[in-house]
ZAMARRO-394957 format. One record per atom (N, C-alpha, C, O, CB): x, y, z; residue in three letters; residue number from 0; atom name. Coordinates in nm, 4 decimals. Glycine has a CB too. Example, Ala and Ser with C-alpha at 12.3 -4.5 7.8 and 13.67 -1.06 7.14 Angstrom:
<rs>
R         px         py         pz   type   seq   atom
R     1.3190    -0.5690     0.7800    ALA     0      N
R     1.2300    -0.4500     0.7800    ALA     0     CA
R     1.3200    -0.3300     0.7800    ALA     0      C
R     1.4236    -0.3319     0.8465    ALA     0      O
R     1.1308    -0.4473     0.9046    ALA     0     CB
R     1.2850    -0.2250     0.7080    SER     1      N
R     1.3670    -0.1060     0.7140    SER     1     CA
R     1.2900     0.0030     0.7870    SER     1      C
R     1.3409     0.1138     0.8039    SER     1      O
R     1.4084    -0.0598     0.5725    SER     1     CB
</rs>
This chain:
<rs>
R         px         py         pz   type   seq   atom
R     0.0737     5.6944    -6.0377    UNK     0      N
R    -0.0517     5.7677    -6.0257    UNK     0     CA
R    -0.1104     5.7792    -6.1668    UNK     0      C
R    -0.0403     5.8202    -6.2593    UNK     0      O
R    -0.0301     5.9102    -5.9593    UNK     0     CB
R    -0.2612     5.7371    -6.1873    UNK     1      N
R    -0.2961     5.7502    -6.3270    UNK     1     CA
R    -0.3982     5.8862    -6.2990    UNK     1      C
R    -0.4455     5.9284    -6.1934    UNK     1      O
R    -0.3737     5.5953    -6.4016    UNK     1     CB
R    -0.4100     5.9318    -6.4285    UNK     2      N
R    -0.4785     6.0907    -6.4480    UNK     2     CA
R    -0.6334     6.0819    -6.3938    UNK     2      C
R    -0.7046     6.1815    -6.3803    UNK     2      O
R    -0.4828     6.1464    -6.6352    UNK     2     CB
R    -0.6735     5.9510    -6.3656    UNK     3      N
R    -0.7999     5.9808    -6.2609    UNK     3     CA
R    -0.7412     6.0462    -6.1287    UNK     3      C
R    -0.7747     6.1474    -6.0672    UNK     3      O
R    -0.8865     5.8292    -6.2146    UNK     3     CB
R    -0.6527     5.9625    -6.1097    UNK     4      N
R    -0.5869     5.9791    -5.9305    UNK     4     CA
R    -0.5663     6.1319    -5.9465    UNK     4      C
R    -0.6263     6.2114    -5.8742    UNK     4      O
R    -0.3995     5.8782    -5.8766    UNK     4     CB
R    -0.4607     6.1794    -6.0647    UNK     5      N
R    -0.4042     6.3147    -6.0721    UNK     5     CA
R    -0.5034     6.4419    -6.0402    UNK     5      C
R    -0.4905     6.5432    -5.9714    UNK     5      O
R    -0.3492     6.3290    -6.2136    UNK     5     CB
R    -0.6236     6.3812    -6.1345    UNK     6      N
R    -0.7932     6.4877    -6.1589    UNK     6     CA
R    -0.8440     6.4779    -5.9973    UNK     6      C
R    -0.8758     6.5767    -5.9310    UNK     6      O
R    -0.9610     6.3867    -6.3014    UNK     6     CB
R    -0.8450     6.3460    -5.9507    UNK     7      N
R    -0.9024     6.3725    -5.8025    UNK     7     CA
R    -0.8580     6.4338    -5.6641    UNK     7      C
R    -0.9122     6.4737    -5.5611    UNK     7      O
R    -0.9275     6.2698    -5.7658    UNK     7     CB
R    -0.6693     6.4137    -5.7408    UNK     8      N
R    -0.6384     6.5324    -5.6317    UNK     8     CA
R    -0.5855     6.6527    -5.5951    UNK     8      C
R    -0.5418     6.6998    -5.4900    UNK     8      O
R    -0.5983     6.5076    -5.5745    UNK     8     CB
R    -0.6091     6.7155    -5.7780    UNK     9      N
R    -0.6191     6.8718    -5.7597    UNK     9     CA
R    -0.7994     6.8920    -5.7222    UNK     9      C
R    -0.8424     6.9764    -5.6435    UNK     9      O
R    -0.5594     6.9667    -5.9327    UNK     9     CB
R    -0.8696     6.8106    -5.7856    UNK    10      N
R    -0.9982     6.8893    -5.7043    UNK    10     CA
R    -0.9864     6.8936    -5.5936    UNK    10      C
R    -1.0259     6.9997    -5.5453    UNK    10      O
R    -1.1264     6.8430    -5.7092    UNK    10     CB
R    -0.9287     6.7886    -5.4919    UNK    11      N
R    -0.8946     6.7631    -5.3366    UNK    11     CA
R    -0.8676     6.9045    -5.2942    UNK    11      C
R    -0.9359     6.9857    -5.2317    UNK    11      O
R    -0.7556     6.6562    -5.3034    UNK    11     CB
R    -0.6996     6.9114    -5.3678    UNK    12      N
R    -0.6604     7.0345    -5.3474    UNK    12     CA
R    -0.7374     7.1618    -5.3699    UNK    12      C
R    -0.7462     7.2353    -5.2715    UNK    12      O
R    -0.5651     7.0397    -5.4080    UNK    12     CB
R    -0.8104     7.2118    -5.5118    UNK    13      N
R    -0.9190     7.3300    -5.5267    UNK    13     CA
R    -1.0116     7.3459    -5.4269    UNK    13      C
R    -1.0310     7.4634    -5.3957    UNK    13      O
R    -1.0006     7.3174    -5.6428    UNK    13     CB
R    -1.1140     7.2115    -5.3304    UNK    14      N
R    -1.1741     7.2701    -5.2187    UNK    14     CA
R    -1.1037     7.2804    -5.1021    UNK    14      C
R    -1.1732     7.3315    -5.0143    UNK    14      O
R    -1.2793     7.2112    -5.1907    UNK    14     CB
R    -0.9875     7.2506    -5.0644    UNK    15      N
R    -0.9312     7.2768    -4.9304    UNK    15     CA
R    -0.8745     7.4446    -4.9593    UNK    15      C
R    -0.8831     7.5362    -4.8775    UNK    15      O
R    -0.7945     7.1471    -4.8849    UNK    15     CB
R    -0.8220     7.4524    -5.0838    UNK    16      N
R    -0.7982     7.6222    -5.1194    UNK    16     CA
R    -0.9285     7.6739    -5.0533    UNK    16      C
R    -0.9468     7.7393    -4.9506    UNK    16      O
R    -0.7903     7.6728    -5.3114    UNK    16     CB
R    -1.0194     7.6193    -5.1532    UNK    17      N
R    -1.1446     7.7460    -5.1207    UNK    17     CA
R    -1.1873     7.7090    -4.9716    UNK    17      C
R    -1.2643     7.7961    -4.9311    UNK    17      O
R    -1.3097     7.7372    -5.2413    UNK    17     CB
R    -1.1642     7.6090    -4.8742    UNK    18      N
R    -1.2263     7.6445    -4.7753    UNK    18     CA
R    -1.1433     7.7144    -4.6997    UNK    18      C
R    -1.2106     7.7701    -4.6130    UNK    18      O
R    -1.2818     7.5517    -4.7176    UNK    18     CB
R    -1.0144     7.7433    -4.6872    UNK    19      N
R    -0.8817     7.8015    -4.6447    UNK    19     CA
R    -0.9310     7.9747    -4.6861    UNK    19      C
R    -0.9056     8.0748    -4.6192    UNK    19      O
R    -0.7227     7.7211    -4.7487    UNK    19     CB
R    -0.9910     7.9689    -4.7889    UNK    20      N
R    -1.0095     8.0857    -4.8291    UNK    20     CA
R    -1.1311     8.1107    -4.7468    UNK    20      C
R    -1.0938     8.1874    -4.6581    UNK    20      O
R    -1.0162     8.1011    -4.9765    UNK    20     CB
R    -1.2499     8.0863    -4.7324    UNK    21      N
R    -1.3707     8.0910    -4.6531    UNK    21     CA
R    -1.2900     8.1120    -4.5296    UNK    21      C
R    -1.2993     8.2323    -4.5053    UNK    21      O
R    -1.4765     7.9581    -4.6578    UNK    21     CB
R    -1.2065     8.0480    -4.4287    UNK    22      N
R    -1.1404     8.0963    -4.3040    UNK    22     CA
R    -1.0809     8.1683    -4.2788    UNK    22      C
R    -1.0741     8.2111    -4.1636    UNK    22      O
R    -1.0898     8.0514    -4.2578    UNK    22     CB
R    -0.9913     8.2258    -4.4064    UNK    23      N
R    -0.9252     8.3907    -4.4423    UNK    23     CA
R    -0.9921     8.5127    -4.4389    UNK    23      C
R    -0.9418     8.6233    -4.4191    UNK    23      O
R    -0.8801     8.4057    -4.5757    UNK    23     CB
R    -1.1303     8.4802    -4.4634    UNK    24      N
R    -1.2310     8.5552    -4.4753    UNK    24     CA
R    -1.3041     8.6215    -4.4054    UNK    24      C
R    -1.3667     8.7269    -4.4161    UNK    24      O
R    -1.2838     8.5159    -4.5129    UNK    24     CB
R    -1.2817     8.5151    -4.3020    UNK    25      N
R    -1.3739     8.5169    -4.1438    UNK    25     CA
R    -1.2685     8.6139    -4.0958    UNK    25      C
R    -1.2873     8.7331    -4.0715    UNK    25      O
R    -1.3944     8.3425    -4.0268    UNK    25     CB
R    -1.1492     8.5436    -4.0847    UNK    26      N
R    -1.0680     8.6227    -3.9972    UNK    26     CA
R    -1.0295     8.7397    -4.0723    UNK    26      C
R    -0.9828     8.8258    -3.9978    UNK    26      O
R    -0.9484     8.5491    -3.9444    UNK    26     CB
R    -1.0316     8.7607    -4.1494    UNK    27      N
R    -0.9891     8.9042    -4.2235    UNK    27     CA
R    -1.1005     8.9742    -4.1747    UNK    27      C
R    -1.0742     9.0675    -4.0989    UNK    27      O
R    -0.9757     8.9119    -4.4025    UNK    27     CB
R    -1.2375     8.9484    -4.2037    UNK    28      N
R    -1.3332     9.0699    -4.1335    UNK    28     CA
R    -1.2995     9.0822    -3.9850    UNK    28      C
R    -1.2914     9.1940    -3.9342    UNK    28      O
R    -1.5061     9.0357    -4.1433    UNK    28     CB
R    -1.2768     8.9555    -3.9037    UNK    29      N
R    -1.2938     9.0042    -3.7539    UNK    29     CA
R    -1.1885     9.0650    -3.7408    UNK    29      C
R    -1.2005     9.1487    -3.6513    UNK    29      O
R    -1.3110     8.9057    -3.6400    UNK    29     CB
R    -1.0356     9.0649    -3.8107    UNK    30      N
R    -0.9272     9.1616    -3.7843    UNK    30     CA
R    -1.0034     9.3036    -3.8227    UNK    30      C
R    -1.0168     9.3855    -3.7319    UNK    30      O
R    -0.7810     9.1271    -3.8812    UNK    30     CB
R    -1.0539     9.3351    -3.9552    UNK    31      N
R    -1.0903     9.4370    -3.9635    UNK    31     CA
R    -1.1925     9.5072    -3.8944    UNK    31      C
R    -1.1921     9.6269    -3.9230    UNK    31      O
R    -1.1002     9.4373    -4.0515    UNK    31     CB
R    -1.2830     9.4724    -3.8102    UNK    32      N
R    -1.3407     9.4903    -3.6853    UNK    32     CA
R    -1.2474     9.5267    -3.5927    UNK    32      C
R    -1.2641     9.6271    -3.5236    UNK    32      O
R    -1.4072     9.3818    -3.6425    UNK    32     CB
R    -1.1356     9.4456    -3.5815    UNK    33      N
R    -1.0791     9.4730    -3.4959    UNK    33     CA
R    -0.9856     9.6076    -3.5138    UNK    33      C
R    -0.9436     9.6549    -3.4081    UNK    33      O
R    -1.0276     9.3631    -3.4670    UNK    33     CB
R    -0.9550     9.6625    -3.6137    UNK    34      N
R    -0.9156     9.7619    -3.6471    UNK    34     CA
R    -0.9766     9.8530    -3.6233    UNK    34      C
R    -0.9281     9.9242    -3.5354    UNK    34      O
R    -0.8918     9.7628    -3.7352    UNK    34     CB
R    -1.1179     9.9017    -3.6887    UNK    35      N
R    -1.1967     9.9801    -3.6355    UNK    35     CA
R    -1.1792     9.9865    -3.5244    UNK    35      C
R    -1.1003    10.0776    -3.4994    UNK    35      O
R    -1.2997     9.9648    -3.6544    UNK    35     CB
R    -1.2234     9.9190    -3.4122    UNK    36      N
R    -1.2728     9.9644    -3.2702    UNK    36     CA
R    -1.0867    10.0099    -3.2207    UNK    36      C
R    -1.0882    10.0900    -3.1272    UNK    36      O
R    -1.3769     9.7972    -3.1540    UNK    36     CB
R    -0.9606     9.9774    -3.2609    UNK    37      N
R    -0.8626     9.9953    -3.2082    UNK    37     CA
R    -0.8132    10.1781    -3.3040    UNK    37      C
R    -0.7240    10.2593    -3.2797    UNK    37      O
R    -0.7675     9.8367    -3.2257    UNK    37     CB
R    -0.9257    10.1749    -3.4132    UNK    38      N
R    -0.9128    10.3709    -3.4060    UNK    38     CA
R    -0.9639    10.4146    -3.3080    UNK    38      C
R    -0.9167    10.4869    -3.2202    UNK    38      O
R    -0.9880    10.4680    -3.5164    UNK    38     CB
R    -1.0681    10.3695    -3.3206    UNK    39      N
R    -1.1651    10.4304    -3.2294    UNK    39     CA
R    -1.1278    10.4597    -3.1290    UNK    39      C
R    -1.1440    10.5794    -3.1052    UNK    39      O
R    -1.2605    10.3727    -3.2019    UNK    39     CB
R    -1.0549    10.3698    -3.0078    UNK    40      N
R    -0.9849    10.3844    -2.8927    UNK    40     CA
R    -0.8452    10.4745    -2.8998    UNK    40      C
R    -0.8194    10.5585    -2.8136    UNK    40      O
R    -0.9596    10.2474    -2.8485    UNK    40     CB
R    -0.7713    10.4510    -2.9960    UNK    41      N
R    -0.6490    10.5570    -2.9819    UNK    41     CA
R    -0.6919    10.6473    -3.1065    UNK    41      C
R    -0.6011    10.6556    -3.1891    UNK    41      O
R    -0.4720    10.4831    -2.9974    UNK    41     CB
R    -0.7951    10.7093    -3.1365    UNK    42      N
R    -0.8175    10.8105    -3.2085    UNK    42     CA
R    -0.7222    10.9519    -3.2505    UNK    42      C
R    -0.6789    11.0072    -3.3516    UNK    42      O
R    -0.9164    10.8371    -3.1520    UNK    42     CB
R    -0.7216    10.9692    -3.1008    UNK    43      N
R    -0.6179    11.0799    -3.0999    UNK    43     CA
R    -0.4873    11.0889    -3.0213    UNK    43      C
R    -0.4425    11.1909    -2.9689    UNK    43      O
R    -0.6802    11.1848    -3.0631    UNK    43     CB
R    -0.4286    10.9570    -3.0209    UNK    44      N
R    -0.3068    10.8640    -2.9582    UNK    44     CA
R    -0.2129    10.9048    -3.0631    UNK    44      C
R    -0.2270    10.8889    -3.1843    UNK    44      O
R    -0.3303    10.6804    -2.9458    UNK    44     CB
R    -0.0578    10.9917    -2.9642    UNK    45      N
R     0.0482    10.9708    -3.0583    UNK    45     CA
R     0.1280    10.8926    -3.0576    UNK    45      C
R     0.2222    10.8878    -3.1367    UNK    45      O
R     0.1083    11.0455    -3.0735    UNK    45     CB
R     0.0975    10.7873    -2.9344    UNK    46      N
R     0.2107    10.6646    -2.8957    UNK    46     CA
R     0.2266    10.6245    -3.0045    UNK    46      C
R     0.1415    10.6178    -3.0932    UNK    46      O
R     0.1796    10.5413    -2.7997    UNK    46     CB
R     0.3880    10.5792    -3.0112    UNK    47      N
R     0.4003    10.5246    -3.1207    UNK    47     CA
R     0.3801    10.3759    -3.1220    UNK    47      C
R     0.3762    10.3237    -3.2334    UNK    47      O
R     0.5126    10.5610    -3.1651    UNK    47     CB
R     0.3611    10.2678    -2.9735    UNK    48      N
R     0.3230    10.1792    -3.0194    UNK    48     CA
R     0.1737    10.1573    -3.0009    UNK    48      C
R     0.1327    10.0474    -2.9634    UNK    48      O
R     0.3975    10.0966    -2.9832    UNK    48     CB
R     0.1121    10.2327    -3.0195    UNK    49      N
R    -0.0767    10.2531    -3.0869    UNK    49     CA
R    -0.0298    10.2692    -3.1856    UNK    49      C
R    -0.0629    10.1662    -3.2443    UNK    49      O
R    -0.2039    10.3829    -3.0484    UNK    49     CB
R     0.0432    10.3418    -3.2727    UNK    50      N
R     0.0735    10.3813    -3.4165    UNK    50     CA
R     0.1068    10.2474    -3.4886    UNK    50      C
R     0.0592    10.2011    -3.5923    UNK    50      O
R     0.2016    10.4914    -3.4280    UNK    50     CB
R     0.1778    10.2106    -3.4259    UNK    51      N
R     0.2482    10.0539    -3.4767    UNK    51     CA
R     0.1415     9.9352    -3.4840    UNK    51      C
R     0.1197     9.8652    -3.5829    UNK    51      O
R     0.3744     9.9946    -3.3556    UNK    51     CB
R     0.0782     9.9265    -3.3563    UNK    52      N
R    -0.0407     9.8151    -3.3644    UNK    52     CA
R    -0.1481     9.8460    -3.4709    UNK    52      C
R    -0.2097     9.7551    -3.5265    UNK    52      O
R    -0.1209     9.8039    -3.2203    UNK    52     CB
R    -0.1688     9.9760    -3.4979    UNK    53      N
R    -0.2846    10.0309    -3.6345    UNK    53     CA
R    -0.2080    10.0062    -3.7269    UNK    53      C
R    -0.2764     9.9527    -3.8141    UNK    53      O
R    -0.3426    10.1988    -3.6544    UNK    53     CB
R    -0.0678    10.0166    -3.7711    UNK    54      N
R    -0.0081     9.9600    -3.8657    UNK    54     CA
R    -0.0050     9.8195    -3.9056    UNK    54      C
R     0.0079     9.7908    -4.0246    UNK    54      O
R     0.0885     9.9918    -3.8500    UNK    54     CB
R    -0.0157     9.7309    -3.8167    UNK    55      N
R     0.0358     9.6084    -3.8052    UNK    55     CA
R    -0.1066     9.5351    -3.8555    UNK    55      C
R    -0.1086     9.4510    -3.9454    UNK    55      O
R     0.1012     9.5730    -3.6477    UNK    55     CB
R    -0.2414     9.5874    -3.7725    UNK    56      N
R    -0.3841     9.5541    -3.8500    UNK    56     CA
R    -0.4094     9.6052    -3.9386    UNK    56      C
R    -0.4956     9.5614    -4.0148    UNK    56      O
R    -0.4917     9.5698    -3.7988    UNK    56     CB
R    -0.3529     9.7006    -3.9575    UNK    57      N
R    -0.3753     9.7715    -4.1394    UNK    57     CA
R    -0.3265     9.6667    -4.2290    UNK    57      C
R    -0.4035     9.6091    -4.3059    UNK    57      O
R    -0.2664     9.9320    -4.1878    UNK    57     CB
R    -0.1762     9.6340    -4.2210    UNK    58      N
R    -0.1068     9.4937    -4.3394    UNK    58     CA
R    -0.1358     9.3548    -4.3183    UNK    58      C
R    -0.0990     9.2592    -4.3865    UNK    58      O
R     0.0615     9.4776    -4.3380    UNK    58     CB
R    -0.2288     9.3566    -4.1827    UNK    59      N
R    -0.2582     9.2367    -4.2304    UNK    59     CA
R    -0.4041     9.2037    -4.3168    UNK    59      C
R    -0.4331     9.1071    -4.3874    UNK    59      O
R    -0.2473     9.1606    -4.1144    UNK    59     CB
R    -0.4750     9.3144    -4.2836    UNK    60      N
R    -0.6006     9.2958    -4.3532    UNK    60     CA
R    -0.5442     9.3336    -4.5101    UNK    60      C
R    -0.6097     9.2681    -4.5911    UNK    60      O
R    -0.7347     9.4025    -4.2864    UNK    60     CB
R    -0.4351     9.4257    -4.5815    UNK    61      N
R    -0.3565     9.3943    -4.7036    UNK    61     CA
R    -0.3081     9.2580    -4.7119    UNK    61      C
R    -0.2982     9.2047    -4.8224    UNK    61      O
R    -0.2424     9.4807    -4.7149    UNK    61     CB
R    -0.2799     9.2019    -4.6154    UNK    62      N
R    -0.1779     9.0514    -4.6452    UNK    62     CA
R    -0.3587     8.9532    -4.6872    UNK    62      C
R    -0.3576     8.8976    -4.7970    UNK    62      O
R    -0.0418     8.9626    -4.4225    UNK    62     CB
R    -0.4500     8.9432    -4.6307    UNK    63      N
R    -0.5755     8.8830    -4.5979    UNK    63     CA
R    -0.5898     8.8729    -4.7170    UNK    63      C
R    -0.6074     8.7624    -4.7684    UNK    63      O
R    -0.6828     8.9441    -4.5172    UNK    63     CB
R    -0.5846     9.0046    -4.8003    UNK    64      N
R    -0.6724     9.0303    -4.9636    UNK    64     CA
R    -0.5642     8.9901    -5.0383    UNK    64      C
R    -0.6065     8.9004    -5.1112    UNK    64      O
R    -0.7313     9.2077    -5.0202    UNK    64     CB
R    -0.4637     9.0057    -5.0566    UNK    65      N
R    -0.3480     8.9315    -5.1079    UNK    65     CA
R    -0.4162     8.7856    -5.1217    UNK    65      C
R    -0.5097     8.7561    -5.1961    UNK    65      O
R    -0.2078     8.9386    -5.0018    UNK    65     CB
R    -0.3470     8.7018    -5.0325    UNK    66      N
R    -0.3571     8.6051    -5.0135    UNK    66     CA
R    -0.4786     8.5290    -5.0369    UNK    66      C
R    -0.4774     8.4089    -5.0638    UNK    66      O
R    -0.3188     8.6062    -4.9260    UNK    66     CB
R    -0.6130     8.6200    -5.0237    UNK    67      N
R    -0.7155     8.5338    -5.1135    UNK    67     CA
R    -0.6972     8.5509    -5.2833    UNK    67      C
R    -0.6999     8.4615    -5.3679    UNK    67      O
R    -0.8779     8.5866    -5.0717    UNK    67     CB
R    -0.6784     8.6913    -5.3012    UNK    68      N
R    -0.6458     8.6890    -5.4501    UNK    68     CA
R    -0.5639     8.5720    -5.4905    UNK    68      C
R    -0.6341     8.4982    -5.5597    UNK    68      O
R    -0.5706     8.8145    -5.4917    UNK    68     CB
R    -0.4457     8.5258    -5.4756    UNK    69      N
R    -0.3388     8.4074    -5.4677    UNK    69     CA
R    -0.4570     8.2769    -5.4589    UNK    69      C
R    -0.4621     8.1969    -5.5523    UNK    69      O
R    -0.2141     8.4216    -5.3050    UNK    69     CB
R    -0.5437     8.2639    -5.3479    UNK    70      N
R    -0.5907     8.1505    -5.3893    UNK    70     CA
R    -0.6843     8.1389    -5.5001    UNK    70      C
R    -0.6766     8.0411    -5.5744    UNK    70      O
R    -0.6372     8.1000    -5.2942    UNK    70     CB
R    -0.7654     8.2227    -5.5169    UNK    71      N
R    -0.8861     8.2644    -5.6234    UNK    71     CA
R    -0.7946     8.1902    -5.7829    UNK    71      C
R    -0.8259     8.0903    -5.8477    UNK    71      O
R    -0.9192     8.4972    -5.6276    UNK    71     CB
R    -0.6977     8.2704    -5.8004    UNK    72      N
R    -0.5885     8.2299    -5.8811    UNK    72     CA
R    -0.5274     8.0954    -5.9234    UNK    72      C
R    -0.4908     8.0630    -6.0363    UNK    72      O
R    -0.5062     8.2815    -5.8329    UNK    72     CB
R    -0.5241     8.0284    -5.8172    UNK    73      N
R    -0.4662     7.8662    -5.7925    UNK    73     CA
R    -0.5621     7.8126    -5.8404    UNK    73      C
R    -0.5663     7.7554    -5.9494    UNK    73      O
R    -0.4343     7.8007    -5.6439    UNK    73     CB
R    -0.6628     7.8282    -5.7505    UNK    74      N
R    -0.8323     7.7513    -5.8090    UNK    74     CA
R    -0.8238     7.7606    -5.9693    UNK    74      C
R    -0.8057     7.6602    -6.0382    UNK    74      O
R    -1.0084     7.8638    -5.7502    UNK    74     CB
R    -0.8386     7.8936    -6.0242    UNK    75      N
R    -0.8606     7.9026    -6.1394    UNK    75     CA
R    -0.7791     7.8682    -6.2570    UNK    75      C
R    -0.8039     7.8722    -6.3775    UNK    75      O
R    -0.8880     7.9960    -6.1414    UNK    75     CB
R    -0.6756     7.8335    -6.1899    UNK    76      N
R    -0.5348     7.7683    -6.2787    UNK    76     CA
R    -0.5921     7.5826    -6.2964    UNK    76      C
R    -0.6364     7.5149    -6.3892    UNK    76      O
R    -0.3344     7.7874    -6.1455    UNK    76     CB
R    -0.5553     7.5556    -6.1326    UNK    77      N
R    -0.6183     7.4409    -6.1386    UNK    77     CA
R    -0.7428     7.3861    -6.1830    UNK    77      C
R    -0.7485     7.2645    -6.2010    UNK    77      O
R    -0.6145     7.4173    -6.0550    UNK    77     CB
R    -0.8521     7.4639    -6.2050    UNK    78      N
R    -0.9617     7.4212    -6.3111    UNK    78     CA
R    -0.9313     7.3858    -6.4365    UNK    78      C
R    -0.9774     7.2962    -6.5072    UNK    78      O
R    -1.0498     7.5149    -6.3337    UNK    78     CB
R    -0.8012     7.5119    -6.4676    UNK    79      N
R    -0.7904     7.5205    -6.6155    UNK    79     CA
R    -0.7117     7.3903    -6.6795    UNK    79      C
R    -0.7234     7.3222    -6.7814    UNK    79      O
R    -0.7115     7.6597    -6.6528    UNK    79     CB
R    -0.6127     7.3933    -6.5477    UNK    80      N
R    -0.5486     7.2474    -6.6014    UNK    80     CA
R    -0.6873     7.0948    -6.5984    UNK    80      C
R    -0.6986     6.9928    -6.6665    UNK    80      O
R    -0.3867     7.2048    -6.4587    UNK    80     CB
R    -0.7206     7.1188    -6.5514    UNK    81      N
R    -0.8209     6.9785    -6.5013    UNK    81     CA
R    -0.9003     6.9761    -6.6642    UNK    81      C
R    -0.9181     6.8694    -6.7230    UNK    81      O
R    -0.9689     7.0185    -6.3212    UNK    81     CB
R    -0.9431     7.1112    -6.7231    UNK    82      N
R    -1.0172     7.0817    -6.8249    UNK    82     CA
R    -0.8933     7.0830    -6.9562    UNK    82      C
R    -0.9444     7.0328    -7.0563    UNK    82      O
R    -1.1495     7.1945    -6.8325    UNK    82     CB
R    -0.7867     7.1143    -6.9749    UNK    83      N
R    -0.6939     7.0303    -7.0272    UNK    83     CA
R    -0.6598     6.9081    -7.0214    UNK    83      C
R    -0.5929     6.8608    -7.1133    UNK    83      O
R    -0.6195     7.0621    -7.0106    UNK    83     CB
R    -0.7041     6.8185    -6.8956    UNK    84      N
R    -0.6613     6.6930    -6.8910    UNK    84     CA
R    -0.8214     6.6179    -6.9175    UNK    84      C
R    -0.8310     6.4964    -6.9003    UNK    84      O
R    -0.5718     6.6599    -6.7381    UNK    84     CB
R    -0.9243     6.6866    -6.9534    UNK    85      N
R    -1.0259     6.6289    -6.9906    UNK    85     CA
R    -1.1005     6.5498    -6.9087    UNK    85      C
R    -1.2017     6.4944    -6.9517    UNK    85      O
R    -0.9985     6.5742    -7.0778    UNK    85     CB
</rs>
């Protein structure tokens, strides 16, 4: 592999991040929609598995923002290397 090939396929790689990230995005708001309306419904629910399912959409919309931070990161690594390799 010569350093054209190398340069063309971390950019490859930098837009499939960011569009991975654009689909994280989507679904992170519609989970968090979906959170809302699932207070809303067990508002004043002590079941514990209503308690558990509000838990479970709570970490993932934490796992969502994670995980774009992580890519935001990659991208920006991988730029940095790309303008090291000139």
């Amino acid at each position: 592999m010569n350093i054209d090939e190398v340069k063309r396929t971390i950019r490859q790689g930098s837009l499939a991040a960011q569009e991975a990230k654009k689909i994280l995005v989507t679904v992170g708001t519609e989970a968090a929609e979906a959170e809302q309306l699932a207070r809303l419904t067990v508002h004043d629910s002590r079941d514990d598995d209503a308690q558990a399912g509000l838990k479970i959409l709570e970490d993932f919309g934490r796992e969502v923002d994670l995980t774009v931070r992580r890519i935001d990161a990659a991208v920006e690594h991988a730029d940095a290397y790309l303008a090291t390799l000139g």
